[in-house]
DSSP file (Angstrom, degrees, kcal/mol; ACC not computed):
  #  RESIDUE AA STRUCTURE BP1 BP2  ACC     N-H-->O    O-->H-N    N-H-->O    O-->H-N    TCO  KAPPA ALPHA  PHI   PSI    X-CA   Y-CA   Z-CA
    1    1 A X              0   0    0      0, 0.0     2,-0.2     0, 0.0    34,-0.2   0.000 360.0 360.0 360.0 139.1   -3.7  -15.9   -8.2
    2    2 A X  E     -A   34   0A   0     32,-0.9    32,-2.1    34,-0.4     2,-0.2  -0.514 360.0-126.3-100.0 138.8   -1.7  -12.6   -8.3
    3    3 A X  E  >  -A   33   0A   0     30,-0.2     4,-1.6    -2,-0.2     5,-0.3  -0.670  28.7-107.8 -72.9 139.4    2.1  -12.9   -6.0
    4    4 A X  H  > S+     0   0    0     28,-1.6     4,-4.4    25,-0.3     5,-0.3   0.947 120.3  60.7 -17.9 -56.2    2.7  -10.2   -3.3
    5    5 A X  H >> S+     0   0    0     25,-0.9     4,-2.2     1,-0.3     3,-1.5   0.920 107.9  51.9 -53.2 -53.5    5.7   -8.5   -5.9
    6    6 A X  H 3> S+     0   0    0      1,-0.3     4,-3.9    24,-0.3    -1,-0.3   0.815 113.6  35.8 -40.4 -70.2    2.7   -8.1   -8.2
    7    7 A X  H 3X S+     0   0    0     -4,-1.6     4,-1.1     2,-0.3     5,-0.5   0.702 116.3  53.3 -51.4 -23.0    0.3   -6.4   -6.0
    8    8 A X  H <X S+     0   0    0     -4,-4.4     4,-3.1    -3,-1.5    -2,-0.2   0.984 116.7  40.4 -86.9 -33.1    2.7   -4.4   -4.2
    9    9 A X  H  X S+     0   0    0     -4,-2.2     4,-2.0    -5,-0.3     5,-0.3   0.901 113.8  47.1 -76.8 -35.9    3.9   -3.2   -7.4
   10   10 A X  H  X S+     0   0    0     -4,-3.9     4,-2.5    -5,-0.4     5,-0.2   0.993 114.7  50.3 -62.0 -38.4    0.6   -2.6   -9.4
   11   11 A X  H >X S+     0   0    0     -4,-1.1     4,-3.1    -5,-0.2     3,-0.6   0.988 115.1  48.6 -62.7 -63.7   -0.9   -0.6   -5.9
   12   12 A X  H 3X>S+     0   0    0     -4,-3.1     4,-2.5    -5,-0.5     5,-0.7   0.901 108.9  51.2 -26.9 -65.0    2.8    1.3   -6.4
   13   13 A X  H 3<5S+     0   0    0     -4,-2.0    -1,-0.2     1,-0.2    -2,-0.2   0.874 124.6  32.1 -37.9 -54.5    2.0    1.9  -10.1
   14   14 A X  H <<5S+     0   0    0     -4,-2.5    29,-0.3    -3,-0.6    -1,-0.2   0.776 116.9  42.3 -84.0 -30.8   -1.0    3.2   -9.0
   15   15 A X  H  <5S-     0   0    0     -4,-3.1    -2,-0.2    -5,-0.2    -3,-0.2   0.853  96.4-118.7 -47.3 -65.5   -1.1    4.7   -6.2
   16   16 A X  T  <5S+     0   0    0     -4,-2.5     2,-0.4    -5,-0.4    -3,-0.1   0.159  84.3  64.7  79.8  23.7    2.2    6.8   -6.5
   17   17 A X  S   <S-     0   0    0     -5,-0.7     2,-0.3    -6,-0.4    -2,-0.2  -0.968  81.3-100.5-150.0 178.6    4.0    5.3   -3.7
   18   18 A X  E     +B   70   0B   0     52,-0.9    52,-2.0    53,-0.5     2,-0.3  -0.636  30.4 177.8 -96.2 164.7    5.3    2.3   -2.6
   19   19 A X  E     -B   69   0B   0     -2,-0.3     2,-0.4    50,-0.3    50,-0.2  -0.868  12.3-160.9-122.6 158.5    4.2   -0.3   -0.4
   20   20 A X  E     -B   68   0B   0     48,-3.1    48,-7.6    -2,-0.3     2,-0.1  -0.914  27.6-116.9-153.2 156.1    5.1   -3.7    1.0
   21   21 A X  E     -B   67   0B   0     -2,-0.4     7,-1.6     7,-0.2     2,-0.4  -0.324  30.8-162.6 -71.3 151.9    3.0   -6.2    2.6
   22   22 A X  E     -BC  66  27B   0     44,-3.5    44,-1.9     5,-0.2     2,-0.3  -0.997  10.0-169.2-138.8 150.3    3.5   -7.4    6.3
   23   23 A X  E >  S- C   0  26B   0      3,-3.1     3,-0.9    -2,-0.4    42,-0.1  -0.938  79.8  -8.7-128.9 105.4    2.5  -10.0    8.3
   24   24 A X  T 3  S-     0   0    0     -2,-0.3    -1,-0.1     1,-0.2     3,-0.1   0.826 128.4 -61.3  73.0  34.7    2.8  -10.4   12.0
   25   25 A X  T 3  S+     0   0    0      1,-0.1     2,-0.4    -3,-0.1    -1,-0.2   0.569 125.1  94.5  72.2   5.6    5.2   -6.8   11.6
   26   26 A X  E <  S-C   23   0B   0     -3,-0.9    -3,-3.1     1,-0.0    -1,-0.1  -0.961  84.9-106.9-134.5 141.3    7.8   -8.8    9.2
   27   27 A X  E     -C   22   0B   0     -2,-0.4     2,-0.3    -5,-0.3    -5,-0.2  -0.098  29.8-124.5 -66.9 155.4    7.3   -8.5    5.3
   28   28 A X        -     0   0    0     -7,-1.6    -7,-0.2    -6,-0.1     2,-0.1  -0.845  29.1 -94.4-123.6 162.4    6.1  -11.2    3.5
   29   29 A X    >   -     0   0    0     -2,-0.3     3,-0.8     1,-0.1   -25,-0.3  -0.466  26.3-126.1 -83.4 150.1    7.8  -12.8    0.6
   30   30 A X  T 3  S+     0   0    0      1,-0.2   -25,-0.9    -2,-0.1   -24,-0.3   0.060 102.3  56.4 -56.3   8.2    7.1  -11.9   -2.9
   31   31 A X  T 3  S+     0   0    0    -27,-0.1    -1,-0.2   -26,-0.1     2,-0.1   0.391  74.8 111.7-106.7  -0.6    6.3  -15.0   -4.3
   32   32 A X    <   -     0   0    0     -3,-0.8   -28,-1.6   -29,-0.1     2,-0.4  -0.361  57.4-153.3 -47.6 123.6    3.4  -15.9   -1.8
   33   33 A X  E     -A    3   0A   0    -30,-0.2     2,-0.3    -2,-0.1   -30,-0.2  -0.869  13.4-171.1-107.4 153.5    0.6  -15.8   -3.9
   34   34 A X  E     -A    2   0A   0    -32,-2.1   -32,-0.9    -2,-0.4     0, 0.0  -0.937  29.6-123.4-148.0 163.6   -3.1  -15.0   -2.2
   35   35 A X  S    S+     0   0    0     -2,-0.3    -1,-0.0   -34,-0.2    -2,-0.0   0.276  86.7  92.8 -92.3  -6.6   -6.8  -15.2   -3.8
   36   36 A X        -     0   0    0    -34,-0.1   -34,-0.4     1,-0.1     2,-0.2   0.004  61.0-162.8-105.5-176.0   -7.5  -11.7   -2.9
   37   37 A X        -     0   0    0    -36,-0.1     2,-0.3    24,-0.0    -1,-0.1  -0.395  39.1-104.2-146.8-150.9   -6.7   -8.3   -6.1
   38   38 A X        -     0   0    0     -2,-0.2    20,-0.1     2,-0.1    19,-0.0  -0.831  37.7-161.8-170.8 100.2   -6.4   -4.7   -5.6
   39   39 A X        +     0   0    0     -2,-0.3     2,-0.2     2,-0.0     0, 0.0   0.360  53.5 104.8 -95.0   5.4  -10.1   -4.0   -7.1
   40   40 A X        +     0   0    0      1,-0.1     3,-0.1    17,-0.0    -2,-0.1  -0.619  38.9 176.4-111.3 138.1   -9.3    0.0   -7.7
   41   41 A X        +     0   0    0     -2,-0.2     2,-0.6     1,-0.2    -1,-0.1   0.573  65.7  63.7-103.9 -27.0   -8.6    1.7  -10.8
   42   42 A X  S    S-     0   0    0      1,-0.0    -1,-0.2     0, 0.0   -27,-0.1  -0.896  87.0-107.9-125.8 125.0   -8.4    5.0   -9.7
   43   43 A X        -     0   0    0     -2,-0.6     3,-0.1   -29,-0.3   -28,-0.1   0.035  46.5-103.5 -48.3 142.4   -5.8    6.7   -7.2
   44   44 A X        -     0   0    0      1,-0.2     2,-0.2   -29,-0.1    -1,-0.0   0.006  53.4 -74.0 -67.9 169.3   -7.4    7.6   -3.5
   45   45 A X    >   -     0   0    0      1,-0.1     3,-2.2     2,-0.1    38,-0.3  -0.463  35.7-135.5 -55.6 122.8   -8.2   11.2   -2.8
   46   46 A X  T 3  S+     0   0    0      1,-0.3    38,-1.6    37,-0.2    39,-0.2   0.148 101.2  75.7 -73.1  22.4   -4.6   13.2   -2.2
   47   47 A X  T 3  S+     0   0    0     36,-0.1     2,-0.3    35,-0.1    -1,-0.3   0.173  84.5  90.6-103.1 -10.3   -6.8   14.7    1.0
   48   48 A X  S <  S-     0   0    0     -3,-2.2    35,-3.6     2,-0.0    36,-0.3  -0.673  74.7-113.8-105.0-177.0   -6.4   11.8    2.7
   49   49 A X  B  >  -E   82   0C   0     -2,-0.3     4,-1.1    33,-0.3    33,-0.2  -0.399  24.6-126.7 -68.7 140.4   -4.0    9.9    5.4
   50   50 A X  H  > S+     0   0    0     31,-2.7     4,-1.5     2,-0.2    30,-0.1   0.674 114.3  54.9 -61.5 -10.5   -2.3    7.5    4.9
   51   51 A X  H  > S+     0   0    0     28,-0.8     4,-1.4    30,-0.4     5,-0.3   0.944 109.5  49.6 -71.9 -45.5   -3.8    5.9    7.8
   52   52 A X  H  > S+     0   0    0     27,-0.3     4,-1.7     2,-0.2     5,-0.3   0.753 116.5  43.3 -68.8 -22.0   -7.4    6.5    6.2
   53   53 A X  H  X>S+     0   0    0     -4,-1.1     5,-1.7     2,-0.2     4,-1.7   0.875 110.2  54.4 -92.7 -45.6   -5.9    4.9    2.7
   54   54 A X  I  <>S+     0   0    0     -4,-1.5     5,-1.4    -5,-0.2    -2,-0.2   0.912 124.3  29.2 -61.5 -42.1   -4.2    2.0    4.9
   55   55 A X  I  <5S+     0   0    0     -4,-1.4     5,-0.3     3,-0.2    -2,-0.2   0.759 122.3  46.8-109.7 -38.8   -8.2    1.5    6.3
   56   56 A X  I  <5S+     0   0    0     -4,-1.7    -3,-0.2    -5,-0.3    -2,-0.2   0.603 131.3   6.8 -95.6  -5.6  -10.1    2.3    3.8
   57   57 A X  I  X5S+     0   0    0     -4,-1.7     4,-0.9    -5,-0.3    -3,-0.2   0.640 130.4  43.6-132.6 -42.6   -8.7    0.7    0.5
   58   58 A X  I >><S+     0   0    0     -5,-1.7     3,-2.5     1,-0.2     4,-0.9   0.901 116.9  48.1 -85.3 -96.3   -5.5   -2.0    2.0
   59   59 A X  H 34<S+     0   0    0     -5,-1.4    -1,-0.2     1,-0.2     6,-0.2   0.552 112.3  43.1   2.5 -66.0   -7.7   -3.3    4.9
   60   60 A X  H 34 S+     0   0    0     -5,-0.3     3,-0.4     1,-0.2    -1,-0.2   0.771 121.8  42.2 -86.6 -13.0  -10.8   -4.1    3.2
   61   61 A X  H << S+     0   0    0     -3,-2.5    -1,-0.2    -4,-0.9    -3,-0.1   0.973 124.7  29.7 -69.6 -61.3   -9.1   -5.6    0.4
   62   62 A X  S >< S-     0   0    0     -4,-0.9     3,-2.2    -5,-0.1    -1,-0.2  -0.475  75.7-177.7 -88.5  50.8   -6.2   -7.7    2.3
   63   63 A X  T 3  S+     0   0    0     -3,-0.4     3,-0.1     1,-0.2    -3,-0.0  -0.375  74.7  29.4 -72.1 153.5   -7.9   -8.5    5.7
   64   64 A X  T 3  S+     0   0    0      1,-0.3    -1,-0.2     0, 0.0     2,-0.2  -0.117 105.9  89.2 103.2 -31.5   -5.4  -10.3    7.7
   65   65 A X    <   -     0   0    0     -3,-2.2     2,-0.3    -6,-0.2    -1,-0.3  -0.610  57.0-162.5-103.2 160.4   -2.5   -8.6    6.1
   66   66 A X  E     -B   22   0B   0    -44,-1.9   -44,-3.5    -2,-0.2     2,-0.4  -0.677  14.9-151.0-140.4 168.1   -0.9   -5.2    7.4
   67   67 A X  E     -B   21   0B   0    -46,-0.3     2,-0.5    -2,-0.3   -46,-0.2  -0.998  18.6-134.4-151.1 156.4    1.4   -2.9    5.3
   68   68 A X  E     -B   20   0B   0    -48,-7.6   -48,-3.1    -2,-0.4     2,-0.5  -0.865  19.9-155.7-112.4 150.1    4.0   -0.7    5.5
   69   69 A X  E     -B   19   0B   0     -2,-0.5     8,-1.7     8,-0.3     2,-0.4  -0.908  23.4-168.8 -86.0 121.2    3.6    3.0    3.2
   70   70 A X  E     -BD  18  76B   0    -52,-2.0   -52,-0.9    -2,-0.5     6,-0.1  -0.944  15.6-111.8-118.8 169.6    7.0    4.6    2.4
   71   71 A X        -     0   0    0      4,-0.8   -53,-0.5    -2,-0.4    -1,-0.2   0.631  36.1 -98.2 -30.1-144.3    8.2    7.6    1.1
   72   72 A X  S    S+     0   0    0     17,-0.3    -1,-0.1   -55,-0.1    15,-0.0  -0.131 128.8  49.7 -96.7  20.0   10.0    8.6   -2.1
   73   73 A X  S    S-     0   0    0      2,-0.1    -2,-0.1     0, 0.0    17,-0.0   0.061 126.2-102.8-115.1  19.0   13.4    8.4    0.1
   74   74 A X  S    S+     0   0    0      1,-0.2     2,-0.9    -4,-0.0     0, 0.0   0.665  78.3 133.9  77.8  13.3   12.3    4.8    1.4
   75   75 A X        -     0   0    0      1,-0.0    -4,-0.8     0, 0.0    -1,-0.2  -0.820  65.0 -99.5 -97.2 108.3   11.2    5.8    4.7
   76   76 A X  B     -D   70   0B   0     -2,-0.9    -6,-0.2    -6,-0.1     3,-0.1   0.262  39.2-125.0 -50.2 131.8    7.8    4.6    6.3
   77   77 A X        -     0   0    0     -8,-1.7    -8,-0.3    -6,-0.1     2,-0.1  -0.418  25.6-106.3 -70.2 161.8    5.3    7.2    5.9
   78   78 A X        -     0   0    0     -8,-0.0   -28,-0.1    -2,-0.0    -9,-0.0  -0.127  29.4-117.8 -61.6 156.1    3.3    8.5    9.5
   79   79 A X  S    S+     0   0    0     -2,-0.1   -28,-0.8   -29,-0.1   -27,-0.3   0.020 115.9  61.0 -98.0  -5.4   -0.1    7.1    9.5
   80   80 A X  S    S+     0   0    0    -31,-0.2     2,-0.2   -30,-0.1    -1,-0.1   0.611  71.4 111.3-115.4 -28.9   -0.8   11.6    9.5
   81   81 A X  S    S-     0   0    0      2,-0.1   -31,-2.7     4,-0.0   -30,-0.4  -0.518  73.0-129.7 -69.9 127.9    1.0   12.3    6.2
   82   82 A X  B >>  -E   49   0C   0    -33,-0.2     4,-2.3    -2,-0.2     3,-0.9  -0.620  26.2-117.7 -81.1 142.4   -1.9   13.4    3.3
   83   83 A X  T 34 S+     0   0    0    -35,-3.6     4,-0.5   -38,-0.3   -37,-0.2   0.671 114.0  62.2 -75.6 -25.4   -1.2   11.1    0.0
   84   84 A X  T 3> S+     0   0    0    -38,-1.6     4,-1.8   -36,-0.3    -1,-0.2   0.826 103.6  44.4 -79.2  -2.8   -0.4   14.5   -1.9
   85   85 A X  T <4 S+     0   0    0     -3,-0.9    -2,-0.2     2,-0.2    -1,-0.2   0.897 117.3  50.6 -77.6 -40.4    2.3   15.2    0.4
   86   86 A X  T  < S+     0   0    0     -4,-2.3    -3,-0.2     1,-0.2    -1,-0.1   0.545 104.3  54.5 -54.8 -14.4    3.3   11.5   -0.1
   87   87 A X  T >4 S+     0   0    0     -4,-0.5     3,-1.5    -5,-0.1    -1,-0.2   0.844  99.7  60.4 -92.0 -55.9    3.2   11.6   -3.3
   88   88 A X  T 3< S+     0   0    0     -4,-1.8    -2,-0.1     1,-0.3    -3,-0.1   0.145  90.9  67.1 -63.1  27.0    5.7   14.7   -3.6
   89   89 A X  T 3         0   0    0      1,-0.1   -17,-0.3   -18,-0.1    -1,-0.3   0.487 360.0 360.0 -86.9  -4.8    8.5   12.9   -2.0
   90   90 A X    <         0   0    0     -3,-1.5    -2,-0.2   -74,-0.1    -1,-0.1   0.372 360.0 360.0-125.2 360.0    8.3   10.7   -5.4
């Protein structure tokens, strides 16, 4: 079973931004491990939201779990920011 740090960093790796997992609104620690993966190989469309990326790949993966997106200056991305714009804070 894969730890939070793992997933948040392989979805990073992949993605091209960072994440961290949340729970109840407060991050969860990185050594929790859960049963669940990150089943994608290939980074989402830079035409979408991060809200549509947040619903359409983190949702279906992690139900239960919430996340926060940030920037490349560490600031949580808007749910309205397109992942290529998110991607060229990086």
């Amino acid at each position: 079973m894969p730890s939070i740090s793992f997933l948040e960093s392989k979805i990073s790796n992949l993605e091209g931004f960072s994440i961290s997992f949340t729970l109840s609104g407060r991050n969860v620690r990185g050594d929790k491990t859960i049963q669940t993966s990150y089943g994608y190989s290939n980074r989402a469309r830079g035409d979408w939201t991060v809200a549509e990326w947040k619903r359409n790949r983190f949702m279906s993966s992690f139900a239960g779990f919430g996340v926060e997106v940030y920037d490349g200056f560490g600031n949580p991305a808007s749910g309205q920011v397109k992942l290529e714009n998110l991607r060229s804070t990086y």
